[in-house]
N, C-alpha and C positions, 0 to 999 in steps of 0.2 A: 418540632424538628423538621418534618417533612416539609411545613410553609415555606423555610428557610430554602428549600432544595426542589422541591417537586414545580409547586407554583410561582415562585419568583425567578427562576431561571428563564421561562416563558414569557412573564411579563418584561424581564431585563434585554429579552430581543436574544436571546441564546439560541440558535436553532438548533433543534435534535438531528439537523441533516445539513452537517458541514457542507458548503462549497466552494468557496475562498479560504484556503491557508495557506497565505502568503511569508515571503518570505523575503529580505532585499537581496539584489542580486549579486555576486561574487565578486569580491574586490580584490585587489592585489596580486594573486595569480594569475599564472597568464592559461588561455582556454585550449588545449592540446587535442586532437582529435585524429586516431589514425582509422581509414575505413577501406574498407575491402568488400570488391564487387565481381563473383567470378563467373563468367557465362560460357565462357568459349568448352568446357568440355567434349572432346568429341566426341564419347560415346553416348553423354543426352547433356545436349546442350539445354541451359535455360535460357531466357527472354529476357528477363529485365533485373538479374541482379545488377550488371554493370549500370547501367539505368538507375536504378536504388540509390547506389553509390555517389556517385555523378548527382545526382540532383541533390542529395545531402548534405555533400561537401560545398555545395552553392548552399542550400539553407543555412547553413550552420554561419557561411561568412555574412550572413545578413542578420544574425542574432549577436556576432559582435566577435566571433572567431576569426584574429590574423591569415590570411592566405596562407602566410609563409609555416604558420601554427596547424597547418591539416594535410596529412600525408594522405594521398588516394594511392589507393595501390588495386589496380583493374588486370582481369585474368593473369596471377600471378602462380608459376608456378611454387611448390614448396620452399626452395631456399630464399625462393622474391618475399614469402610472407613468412619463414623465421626472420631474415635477418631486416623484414618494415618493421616486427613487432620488437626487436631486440634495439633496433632503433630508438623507436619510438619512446619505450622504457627507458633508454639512457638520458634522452631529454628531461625529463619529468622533475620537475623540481618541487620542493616542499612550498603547499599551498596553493598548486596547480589544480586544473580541472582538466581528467582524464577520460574522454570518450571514444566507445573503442564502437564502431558497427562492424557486422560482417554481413555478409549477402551472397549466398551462392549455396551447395552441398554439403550436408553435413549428413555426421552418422553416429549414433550413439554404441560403445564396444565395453557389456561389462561395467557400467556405470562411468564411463567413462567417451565423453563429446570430444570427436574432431571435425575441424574445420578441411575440405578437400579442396589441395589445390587441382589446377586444369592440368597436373601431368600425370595424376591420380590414373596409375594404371588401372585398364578396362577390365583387369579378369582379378582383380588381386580378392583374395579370402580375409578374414579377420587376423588372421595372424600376421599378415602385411601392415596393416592399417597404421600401427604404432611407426613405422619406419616411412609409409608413405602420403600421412598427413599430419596439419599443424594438433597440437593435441590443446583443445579450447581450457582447461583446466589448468595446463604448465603457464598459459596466457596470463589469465586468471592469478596464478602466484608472482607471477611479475607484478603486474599492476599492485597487488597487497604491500608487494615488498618496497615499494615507492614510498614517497612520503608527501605523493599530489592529495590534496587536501578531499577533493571530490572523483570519485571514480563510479563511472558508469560504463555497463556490457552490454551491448545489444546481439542475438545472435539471430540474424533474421535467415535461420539456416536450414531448418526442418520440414524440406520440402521431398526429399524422400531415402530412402536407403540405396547407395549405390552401389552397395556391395553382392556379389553373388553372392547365393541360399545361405546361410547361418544360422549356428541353432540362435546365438547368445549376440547378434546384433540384431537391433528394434528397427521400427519405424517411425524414427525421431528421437529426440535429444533426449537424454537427463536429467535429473533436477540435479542446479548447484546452486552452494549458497556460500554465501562473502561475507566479511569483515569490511564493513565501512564500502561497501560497494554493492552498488544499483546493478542488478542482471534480469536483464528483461529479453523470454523466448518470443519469439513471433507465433508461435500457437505453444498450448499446457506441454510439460514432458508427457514424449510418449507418442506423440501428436505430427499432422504432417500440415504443411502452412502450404497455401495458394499462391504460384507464382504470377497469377494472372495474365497467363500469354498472350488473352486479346488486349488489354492495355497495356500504358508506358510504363505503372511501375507494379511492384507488387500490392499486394492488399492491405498489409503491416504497412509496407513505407510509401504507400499512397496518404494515410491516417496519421503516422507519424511527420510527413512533412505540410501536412495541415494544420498540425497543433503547436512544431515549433517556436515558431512566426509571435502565439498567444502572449504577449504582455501580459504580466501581474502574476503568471499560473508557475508553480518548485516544478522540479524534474520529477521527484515523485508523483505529483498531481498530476502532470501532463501523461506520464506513462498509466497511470489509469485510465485518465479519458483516452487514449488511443487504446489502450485494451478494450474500454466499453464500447468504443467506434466500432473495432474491428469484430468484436463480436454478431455487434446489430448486421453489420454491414455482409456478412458473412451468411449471413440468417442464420445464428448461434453454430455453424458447422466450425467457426476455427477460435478459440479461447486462448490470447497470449497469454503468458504466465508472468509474474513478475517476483522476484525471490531479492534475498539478501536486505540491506535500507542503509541512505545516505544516513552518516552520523550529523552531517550539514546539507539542507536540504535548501535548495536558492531558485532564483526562478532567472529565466537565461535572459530573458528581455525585461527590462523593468517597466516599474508603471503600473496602474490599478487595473484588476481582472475587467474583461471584456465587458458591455452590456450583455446581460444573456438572458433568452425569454424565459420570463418568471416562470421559477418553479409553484406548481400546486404545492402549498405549504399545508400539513394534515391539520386538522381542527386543533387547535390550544388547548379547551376546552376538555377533546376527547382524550389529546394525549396527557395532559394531567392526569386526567381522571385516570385512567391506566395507570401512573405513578403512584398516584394517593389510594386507590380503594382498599388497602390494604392495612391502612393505616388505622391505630389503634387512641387516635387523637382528636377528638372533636373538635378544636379549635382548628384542625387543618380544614376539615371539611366545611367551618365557618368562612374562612379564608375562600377557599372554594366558591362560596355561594355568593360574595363578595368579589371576587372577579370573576365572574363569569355569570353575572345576573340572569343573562337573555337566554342560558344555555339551558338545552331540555335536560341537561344534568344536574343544576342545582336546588330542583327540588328535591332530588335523590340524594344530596349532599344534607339539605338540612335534617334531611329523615333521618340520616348514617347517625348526623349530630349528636341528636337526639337519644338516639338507641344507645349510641357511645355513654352518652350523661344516666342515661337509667340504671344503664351493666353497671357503672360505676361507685350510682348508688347500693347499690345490694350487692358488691363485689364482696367484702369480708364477709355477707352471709355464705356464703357459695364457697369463698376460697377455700375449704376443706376440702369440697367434692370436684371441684373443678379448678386446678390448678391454670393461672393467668398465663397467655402465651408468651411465651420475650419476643420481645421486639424485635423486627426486622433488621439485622446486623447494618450498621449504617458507619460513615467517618469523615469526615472532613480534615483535609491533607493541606499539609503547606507546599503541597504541591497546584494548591489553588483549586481541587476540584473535589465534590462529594460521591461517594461511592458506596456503593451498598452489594454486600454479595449476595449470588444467585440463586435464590432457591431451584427446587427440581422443580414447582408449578412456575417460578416465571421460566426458566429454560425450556419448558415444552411449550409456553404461550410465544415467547420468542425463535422457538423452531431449532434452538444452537443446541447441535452434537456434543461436543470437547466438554468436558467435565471441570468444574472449579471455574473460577469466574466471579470477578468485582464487574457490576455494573455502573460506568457511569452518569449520575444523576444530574450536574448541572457543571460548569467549568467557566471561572471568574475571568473577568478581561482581564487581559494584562497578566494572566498567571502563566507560570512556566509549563503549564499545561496547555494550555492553548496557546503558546509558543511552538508547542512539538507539535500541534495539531489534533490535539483530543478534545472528542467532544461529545456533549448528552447522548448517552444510547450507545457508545463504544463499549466493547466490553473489555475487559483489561485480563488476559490470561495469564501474565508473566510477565516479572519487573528483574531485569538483569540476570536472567535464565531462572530466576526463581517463581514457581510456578505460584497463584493467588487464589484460596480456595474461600480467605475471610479477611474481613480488616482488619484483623490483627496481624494476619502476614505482611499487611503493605504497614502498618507503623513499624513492625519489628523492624521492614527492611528501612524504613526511611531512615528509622534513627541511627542506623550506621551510616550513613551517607551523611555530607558535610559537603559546601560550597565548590563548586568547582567540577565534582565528581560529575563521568558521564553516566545518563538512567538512560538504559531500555527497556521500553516497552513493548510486550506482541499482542498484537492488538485484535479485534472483530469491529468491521464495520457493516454498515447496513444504511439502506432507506426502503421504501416499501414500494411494490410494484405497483401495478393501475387497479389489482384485484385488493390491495391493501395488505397483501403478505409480506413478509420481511423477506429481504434478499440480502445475504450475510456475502460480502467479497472474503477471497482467503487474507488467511490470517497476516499480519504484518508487521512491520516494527515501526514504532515512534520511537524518538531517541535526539537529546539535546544533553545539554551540560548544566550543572544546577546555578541558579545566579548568587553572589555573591553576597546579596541580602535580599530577604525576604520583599516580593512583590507588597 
């Protein structure tokens, strides 16, 4: 079994460390994008939201968005940015793409994010705040209640609390999370974002209008890579957050991903071998020794062989005293991908907290899995809020599912840093529509 899934997935060119998953790009709707950039406060002005704005709303008409389709709306007071967003939402037609940025003040009150406009009184308390700013969540239900096909939030707003002393307002935004909507913070809830006053823009939308521009690369993808930009860029001091997942995920510019300098690809050899030692099958570890001749592993593969064929023979003696172990819970899904669930020794070898867990082993071209973007080493915590502790949960759940239906997945990803340890990004959702016959 494991030949099927450990070693040939590697030799089939599967890499355990996605970096292309593409997508074509949006067709038929038209590209809607309302952004806001507020600087002028008088009582702390900032530098380069309006800057932010302004240059985004130029990027965006260079990835294929109509002028007439991009509302800028720059130091607005409160009823300038109820009635751009109230606008904006009446527009919005089914199969549209809906991208909203903001740039300027914000404050989190009570789990609950508002965006401050510049007539945001200087002295006002928490009990103000609902009457003198836009509330980023009421936002947020607007856009759900559309029926634009793609919808993305960006709230590049967590640069600091402007409110006088309170016990129950933070120093930064909230976590929120969408239906079919991309919401991305410019640093984690909680968190305060760099407006970088000795440059032109800030340090989110310096990154993020670097990466628009990219041909071949979904929106999802691209808001990683600007996450990991901004991270490095920051020297790990600011961590955007990215919450909610497009149920259609497309890429803005079309065309095959960048050249990009080659990734260090980890040994073949070793990461099998991580897959397979476990395994209770001689024939895999022949397999083993067979591709991977040259490896200083596969003299250790024909030993495994070996020992495997001895146990074997003297297994009915023994079997009284020493009952045989079952097999590593494994499945192969017509979802196109093999998965095995997690033991507690690979969850401590792999370093992942969250409990329960399908690992993925290998994931077929062309499968509806690697349509949504899953790939070898993902781990799979949840398939349509239902949590995944074994393969039996993911067949129970497939076999109610039928053609059409949409699957979500929340997912763990990873690749390894320069020291070789896994680095798990938070958790996230994959999520497509099933095809209508079998890949």
């Amino acid at each position: 079994m494991l030949r099927k899934l450990g070693i040939l997935f590697l030799l089939a060119g599967v890499s355990a460390f996605p970096q292309d998953r593409r997508v074509t790009p949006l067709g038929g709707g038209r590209r809607m994008a309302l952004i806001f950039g507020n600087d002028a406060y008088p009582w702390k002005p900032l530098a380069n939201a309006v800057n932010d704005a302004r240059a985004l709303a130029a990027a965006l008409q260079r990835t294929g968005f109509a002028p007439a389709d991009i509302a800028l709306v720059t130091d607005a007071n409160l009823k300038q940015m109820q009635r751009a967003g109230r606008e904006f939402v009446e527009k919005l037609r089914p199969g549209d793409l809906a991208f909203v940025y903001y740039s300027g003040h914000g404050v989190e009150l009570r789990g609950e994010n508002f965006l401050i406009p510049v007539d945001f009184p200087a002295d006002s308390t928490e009990l103000e705040v609902r009457d003198e700013a836009y509330s980023a969540q009421q936002l947020l239900r607007s856009l759900e209640e559309t029926e634009a096909r793609t919808r993305i939030l960006i709230l590049d707003a967590c640069r600091n609390n402007p409110l006088r002393a309170t016990r129950s307002a933070g120093g930064g935004l909230a976590r929120m999370d969408g239906k079919g909507t991309l919401i991305v913070f410019a640093t984690s809830a909680g968190s305060t974002a760099d407006d970088n006053p000795r440059g032109r823009n800030g340090l989110f939308a310096s990154q993020l209008l670097k990466a628009l521009p990219t041909p071949g690369v979904t929106l999802g993808q691209m808001m990683q890579d600007v996450a990991r930009a901004v991270y490095r860029e920051s020297g790990e001091k600011q961590t955007p957050a990215i919450y909610g997942l497009l149920l259609e995920d497309f890429a803005l510019v079309a065309g095959p991903s960048p050249d990009l300098p080659p990734v260090p690809r980890p040994d073949a050899a070793a990461e099998t071998w991580a897959l397979l030692k476990t395994s209770q099958t001689p024939e895999d570890f022949d397999d083993f020794a067979r591709a991977f001749p040259a490896s200083d592993l596969a003299a250790a593969a024909r030993v495994r062989a070996g020992q495997l064929r001895r146990a074997a023979a003297v297994a009915p003696a023994v079997a009284a005293v020493i009952p045989p172990q079952p097999p590593e819970p494994r499945a192969t899904t017509s979802f196109g991908m093999s998965v095995r669930a997690l033991t507690d020794l690979r969850r401590q070898e792999l370093g992942i907290k969250e409990s329960g867990g399908l690992e993925v082993i290998a994931v077929e071209t062309g499968s509806f899995a690697e349509d949504i973007g899953l790939a070898a080493q993902d781990i799979l915590l949840s398939i349509d809020d239902k949590p995944l502790s074994s393969t039996q949960d993911l067949r129970e759940w497939q076999a109610k599912l039928k053609p059409g239906d949409a699957v979500v997945f929340r997912v763990l990803s990873a690749d390894k840093d320069a020291f070789g340890r896994w680095a798990w990004s938070p958790a996230h959702y994959r999520a497509g529509k099933l095809p209508a016959s079998p890949r």
